[in-house]
LUMLO-448795 format. One record per residue (C-alpha): x, z, y; chain. Coordinates in nm, 3 decimals. Example, Ala and Ser with C-alpha at 12.3 -4.5 7.8 and 13.67 -1.06 7.14 Angstrom:
2
+---------+---------+---------+-----+
:    east :      up :   north : mol :
+---------+---------+---------+-----+
:   1.230 :   0.780 :  -0.450 :   A :
:   1.367 :   0.714 :  -0.106 :   A :
+---------+---------+---------+-----+
END
This chain:
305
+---------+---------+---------+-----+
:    east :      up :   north : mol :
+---------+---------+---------+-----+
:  -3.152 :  -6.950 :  -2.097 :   A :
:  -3.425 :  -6.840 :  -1.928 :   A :
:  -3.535 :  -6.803 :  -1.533 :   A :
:  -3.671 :  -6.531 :  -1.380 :   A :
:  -3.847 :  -6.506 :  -1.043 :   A :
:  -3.809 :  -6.173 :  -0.924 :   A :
:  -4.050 :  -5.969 :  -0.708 :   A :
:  -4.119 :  -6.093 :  -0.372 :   A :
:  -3.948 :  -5.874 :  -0.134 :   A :
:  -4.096 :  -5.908 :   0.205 :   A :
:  -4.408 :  -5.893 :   0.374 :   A :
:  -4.623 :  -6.272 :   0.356 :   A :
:  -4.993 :  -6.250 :   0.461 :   A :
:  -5.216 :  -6.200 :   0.198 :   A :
:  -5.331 :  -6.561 :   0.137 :   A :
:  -4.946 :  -6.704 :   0.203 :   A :
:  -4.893 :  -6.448 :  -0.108 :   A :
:  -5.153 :  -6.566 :  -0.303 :   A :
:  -5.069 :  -6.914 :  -0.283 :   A :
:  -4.702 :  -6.889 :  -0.343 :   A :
:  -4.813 :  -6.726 :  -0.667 :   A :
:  -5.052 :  -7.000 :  -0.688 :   A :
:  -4.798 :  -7.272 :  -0.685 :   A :
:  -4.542 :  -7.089 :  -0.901 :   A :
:  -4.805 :  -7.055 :  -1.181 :   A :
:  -4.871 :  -7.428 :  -1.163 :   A :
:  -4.513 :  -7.541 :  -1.083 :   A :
:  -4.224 :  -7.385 :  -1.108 :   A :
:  -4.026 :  -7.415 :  -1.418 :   A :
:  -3.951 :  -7.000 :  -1.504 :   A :
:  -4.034 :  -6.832 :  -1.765 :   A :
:  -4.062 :  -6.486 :  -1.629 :   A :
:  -4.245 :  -6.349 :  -1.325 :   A :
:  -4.158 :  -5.994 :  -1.190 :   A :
:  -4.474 :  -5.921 :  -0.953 :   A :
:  -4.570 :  -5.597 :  -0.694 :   A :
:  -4.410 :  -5.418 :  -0.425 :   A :
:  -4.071 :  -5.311 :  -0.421 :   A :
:  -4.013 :  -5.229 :  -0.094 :   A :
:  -4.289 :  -5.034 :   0.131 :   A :
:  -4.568 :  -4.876 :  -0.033 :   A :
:  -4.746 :  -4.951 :   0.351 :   A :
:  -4.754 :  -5.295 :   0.251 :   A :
:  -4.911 :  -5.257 :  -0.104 :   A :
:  -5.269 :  -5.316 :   0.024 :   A :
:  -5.198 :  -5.678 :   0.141 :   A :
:  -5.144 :  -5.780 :  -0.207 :   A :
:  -5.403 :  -5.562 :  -0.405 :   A :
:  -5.718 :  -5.813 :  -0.307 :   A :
:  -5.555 :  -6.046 :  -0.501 :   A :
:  -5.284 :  -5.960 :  -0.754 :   A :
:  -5.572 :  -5.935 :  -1.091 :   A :
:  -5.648 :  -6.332 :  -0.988 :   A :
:  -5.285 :  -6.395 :  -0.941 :   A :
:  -5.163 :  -6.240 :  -1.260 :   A :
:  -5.412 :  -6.441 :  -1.452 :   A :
:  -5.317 :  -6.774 :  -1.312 :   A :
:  -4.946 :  -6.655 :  -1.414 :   A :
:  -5.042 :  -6.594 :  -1.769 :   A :
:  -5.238 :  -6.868 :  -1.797 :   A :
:  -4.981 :  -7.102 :  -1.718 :   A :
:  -4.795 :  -6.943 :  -1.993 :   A :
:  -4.571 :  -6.728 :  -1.739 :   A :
:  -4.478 :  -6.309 :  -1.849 :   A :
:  -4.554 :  -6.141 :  -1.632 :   A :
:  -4.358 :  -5.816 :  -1.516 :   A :
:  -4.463 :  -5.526 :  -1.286 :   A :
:  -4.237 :  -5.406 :  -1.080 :   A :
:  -4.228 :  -5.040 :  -0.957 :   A :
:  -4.088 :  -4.910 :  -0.578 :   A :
:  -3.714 :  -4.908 :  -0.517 :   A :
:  -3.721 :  -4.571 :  -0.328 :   A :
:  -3.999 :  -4.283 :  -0.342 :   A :
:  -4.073 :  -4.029 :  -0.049 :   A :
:  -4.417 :  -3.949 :  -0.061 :   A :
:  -4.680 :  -3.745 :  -0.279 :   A :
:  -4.879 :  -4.082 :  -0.291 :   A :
:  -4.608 :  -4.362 :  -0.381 :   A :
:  -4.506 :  -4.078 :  -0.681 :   A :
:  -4.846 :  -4.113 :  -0.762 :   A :
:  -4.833 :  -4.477 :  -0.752 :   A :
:  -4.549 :  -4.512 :  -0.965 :   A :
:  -4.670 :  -4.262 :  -1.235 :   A :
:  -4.983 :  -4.449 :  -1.249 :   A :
:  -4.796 :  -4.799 :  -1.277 :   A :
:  -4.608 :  -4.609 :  -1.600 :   A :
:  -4.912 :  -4.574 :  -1.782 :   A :
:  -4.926 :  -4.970 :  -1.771 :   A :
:  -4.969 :  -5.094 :  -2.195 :   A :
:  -5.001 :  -5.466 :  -2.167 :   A :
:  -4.692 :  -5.581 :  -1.942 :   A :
:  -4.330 :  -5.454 :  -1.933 :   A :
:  -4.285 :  -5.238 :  -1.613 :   A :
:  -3.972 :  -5.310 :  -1.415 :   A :
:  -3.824 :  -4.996 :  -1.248 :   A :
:  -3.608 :  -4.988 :  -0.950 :   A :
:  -3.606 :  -4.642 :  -0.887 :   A :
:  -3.503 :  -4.350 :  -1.126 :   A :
:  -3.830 :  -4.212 :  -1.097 :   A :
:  -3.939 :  -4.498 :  -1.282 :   A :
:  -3.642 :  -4.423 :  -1.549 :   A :
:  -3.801 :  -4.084 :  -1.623 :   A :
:  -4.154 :  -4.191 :  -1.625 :   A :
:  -4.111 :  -4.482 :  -1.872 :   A :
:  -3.870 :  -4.273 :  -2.093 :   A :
:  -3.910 :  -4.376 :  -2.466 :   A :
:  -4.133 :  -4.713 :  -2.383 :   A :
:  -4.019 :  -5.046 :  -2.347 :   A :
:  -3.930 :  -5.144 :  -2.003 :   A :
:  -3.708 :  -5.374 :  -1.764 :   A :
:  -3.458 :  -5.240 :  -1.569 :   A :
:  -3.430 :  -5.438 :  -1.172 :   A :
:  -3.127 :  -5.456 :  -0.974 :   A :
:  -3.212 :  -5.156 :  -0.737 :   A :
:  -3.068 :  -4.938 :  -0.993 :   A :
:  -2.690 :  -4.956 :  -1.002 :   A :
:  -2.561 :  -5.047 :  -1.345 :   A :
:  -2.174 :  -5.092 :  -1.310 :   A :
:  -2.073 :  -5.018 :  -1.669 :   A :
:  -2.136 :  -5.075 :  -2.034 :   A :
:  -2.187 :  -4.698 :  -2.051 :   A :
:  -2.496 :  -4.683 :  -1.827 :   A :
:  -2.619 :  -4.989 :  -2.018 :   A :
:  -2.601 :  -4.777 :  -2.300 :   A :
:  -2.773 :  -4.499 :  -2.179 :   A :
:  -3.059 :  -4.718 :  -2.058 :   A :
:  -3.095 :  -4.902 :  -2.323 :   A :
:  -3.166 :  -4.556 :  -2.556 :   A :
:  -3.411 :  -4.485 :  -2.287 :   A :
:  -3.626 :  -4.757 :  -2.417 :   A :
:  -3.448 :  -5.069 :  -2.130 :   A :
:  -3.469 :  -5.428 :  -2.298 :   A :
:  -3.355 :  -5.589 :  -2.047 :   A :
:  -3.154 :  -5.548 :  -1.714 :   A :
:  -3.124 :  -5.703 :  -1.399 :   A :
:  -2.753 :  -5.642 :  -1.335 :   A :
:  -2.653 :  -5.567 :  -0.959 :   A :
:  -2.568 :  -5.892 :  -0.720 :   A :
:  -2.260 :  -5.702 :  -0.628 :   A :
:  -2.076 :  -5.734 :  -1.064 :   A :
:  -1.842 :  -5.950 :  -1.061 :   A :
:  -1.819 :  -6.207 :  -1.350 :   A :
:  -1.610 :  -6.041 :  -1.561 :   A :
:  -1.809 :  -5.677 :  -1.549 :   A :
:  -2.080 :  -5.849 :  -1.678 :   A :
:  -1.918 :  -5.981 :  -1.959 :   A :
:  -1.779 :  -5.671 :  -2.061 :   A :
:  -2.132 :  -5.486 :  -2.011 :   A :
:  -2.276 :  -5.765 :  -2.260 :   A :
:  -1.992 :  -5.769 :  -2.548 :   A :
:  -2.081 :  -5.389 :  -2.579 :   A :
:  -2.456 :  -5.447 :  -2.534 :   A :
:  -2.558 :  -5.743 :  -2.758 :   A :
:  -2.911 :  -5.668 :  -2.812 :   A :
:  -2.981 :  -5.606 :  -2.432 :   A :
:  -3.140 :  -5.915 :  -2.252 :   A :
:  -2.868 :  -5.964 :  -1.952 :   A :
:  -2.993 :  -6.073 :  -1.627 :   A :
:  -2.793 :  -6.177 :  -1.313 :   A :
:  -2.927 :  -6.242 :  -0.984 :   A :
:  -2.857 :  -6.600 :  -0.929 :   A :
:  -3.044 :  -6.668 :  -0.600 :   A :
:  -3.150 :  -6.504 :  -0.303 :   A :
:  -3.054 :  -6.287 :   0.003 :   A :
:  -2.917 :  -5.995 :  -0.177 :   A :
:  -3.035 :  -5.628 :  -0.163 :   A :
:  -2.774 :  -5.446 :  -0.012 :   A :
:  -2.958 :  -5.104 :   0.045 :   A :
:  -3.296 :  -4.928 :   0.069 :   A :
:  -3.371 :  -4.622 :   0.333 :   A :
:  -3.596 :  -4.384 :   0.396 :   A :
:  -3.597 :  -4.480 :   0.779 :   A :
:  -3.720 :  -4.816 :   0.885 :   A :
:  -3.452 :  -5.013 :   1.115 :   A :
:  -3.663 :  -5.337 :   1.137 :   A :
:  -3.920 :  -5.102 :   1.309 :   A :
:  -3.716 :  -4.976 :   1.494 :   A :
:  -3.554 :  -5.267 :   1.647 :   A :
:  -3.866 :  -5.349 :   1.759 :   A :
:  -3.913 :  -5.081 :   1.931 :   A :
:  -4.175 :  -4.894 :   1.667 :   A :
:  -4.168 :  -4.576 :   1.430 :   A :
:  -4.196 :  -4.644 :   1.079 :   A :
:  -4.528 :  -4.410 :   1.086 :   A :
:  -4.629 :  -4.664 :   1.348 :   A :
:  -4.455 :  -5.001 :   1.268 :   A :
:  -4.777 :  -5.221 :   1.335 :   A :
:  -4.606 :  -5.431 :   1.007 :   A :
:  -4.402 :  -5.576 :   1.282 :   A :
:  -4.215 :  -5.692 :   0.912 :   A :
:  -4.449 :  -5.945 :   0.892 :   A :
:  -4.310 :  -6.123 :   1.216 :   A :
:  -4.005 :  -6.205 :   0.996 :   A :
:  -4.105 :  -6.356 :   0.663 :   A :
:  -3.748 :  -6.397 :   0.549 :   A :
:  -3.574 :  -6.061 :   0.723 :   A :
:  -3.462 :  -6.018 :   1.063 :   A :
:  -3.091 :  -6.118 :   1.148 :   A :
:  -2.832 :  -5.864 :   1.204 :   A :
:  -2.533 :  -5.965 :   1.376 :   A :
:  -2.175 :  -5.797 :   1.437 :   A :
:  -2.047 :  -5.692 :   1.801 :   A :
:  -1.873 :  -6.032 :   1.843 :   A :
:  -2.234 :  -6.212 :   1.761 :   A :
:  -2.156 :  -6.294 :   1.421 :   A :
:  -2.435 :  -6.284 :   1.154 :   A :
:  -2.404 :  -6.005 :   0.918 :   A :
:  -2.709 :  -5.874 :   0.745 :   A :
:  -3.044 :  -5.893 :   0.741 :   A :
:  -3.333 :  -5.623 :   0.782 :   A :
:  -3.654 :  -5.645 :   0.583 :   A :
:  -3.814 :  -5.320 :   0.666 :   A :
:  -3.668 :  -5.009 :   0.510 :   A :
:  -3.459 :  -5.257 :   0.314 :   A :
:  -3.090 :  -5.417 :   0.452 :   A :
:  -3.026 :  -5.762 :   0.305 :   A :
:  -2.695 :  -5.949 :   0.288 :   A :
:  -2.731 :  -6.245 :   0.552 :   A :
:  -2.621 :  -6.506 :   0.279 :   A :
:  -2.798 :  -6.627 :  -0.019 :   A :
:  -2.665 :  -6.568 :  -0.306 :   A :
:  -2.630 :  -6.916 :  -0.528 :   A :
:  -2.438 :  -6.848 :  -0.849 :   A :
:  -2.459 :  -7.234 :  -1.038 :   A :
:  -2.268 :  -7.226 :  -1.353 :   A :
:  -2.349 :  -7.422 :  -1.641 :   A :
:  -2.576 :  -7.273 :  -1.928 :   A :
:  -2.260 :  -7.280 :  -2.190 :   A :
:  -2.086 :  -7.048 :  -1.939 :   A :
:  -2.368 :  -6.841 :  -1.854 :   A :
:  -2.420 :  -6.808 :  -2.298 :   A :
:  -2.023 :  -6.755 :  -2.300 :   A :
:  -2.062 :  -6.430 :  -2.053 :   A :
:  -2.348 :  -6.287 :  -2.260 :   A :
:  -2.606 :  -6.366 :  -2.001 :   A :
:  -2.950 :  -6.444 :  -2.114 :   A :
:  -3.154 :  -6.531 :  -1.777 :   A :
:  -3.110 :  -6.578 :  -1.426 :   A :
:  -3.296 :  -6.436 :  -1.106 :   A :
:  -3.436 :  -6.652 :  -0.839 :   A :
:  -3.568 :  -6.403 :  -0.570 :   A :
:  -3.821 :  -6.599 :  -0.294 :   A :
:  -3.733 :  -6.671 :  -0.039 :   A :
:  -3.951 :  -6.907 :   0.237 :   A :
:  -3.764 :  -7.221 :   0.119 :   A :
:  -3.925 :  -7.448 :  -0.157 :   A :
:  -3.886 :  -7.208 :  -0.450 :   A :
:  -4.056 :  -7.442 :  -0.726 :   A :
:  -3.751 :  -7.689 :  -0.590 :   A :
:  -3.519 :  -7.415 :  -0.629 :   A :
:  -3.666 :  -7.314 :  -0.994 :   A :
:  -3.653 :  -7.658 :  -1.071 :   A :
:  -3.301 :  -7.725 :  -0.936 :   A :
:  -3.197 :  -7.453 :  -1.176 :   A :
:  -3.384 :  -7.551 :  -1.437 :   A :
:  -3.229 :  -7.895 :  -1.451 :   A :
:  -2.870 :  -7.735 :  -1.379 :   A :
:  -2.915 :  -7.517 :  -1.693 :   A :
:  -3.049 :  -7.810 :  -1.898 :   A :
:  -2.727 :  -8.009 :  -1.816 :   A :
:  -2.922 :  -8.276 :  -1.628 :   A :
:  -2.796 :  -8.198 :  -1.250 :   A :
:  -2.429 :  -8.120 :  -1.249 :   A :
:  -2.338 :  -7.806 :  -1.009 :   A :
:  -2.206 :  -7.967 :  -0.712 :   A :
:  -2.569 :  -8.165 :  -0.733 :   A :
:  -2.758 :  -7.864 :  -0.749 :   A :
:  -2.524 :  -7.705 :  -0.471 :   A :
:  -2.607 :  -7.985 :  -0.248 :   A :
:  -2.993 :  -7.938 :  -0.318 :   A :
:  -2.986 :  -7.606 :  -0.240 :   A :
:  -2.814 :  -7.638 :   0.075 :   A :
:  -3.053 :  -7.888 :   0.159 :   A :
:  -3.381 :  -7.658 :   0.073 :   A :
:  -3.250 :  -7.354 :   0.225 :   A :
:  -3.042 :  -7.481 :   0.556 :   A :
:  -3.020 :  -7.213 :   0.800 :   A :
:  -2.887 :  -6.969 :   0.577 :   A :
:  -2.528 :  -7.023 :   0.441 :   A :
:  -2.479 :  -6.944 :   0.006 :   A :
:  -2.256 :  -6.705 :  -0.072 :   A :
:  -2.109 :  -6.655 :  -0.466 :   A :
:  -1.816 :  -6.413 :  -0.371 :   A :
:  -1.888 :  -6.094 :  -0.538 :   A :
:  -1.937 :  -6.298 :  -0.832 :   A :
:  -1.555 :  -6.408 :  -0.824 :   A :
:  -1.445 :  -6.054 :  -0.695 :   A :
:  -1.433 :  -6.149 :  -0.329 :   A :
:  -1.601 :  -6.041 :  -0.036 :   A :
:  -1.982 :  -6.131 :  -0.096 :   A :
:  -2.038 :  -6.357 :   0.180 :   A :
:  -1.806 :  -6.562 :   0.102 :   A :
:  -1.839 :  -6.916 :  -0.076 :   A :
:  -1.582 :  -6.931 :  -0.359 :   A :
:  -1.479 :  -7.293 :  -0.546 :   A :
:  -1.592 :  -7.285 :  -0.928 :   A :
:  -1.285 :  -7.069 :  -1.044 :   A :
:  -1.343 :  -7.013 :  -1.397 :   A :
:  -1.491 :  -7.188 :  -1.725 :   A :
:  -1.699 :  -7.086 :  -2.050 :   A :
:  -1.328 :  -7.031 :  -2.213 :   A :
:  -1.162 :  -6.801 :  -1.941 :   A :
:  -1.480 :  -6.577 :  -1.914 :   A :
:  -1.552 :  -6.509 :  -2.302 :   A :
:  -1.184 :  -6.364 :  -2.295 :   A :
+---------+---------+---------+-----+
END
């Protein structure tokens, strides 16, 4: 079972990037790195300085490295940013945006979770399109994805285990605006809020989160099944997206979780610990309401039927 750490998706100073990259190379116990923006093509020269030095401390440490494409294209330039991120030959391209799909037709690529694959039929499709490996939606619920992967076997399955979920992507920027900026003008207020911006309800109650262009789900997701159960669904690694918690901790608290050496109600505790302000959510993955936080329902035996 492998662990994935998928792209960073706010906006950290440069050097804050660098060295979270920094410590993941020399620390954290995943296998794959997904690296690049996602979000805001604005923010993609706060990264550029530094991403050649980062992906070779990555690779040295023995990490893959993936590059991940934009999850939503408006402009002349960010096409040409993605088209020229296509023509990448040494490390699989992740695409989140159906641009991407098109431009990587025929190659072998990863497929992120900005791109809604519900079915085993879509798998399908994206798999002849040269996808070897997907990063299913937050939103599946447990048994989706084990139907996706008994009629997908040679696809590498990947579920997003941890993190504030992505929710939805815009072509307006909300966290701008609630600052009272234009997106044409935002000043990067983004970077005031390293891990979103809260969004609460009418009545006060905390609902989402705003990350730029991007809206968030307010929890974290924390999905902590055991590896056998994970192997019995057809799942082959899990997603840790950063957050500004300890993620080596995190990686590791997976890590040993997988490897049978911290039970989950250990590794629940951890993780409440490491990430305390924010409440973990596992609903969707029991077919509830996302937010919610949903007793360990199911075993290996129930969810291979």
């Amino acid at each position: 079972m492998k662990l994935t750490l998928g792209p960073l998706q706010y906006l950290w100073p440069t050097d804050r990037w660098r060295d979270f990259y920094f410590a993941i190379a020399d620390e954290a116990p995943v296998d794959v790195v997904v690296i690049g923006e996602t979000i805001c093509s604005k923010r993609l020269h706060f990264m550029e300085a530094e991403l050649a030095v980062v992906i070779e401390r990555l690779e040295a440490a023995g990490k893959e490295v993936r590059l991940s494409t934009l999850a939503l294209v408006t402009l002349d330039r960010e096409a040409n940013y993605q088209r020229a991120l296509a023509q990448e030959d040494v490390r699989l391209v992740e695409a989140n945006d159906l641009s991407a799909l098109y431009l990587l037709k025929g190659r072998p690529h990863a497929v992120g979770p900005f791109i809604n694959v519900y079915n085993a039929a879509t798998a399908r499709v994206l798999a002849s399109n040269g996808a070897t490996a997907i990063c299913l939606p937050p939103e599946l619920p447990a048994s989706s994805i084990a139907a996706i992967a008994r009629t997908c076997p040679d696809l590498d399955l990947e579920v997003f285990a941890f993190g504030r979920m992505p929710l939805a992507i815009s072509a307006r920027c909300a966290h701008a605006r609630s600052k009272g900026r234009t997106k044409d003008n935002c000043q990067f207020v983004c970077q005031e809020d390293p891990d979103g911006i809260t969004v609460n309800t009418i009545s006060g109650q905390p609902f989402l989160a705003l990350n730029g262009v991007q809206t968030l789900s307010h929890t974290c997701q924390a999905l902590l099944e055991r590896s056998d159960e994970w192997t019995a669904q057809g799942v082959s690694s899990l997603r840790l997206s950063p957050q500004t918690c300890d993620m080596v901790e995190v990686s590791s608290t997976f890590r040993g979780m997988l490897n049978g050496a911290i039970e989950p109600g250990q590794a629940l505790t951890r993780l409440r610990d490491l990430y305390p302000d924010i409440p973990l959510s596992n609903g969707f993955h029991h077919g509830k309401s996302g937010a919610e936080w949903v007793a360990r329902l199911r075993n290996a035996k129930d969810l291979a039927q």
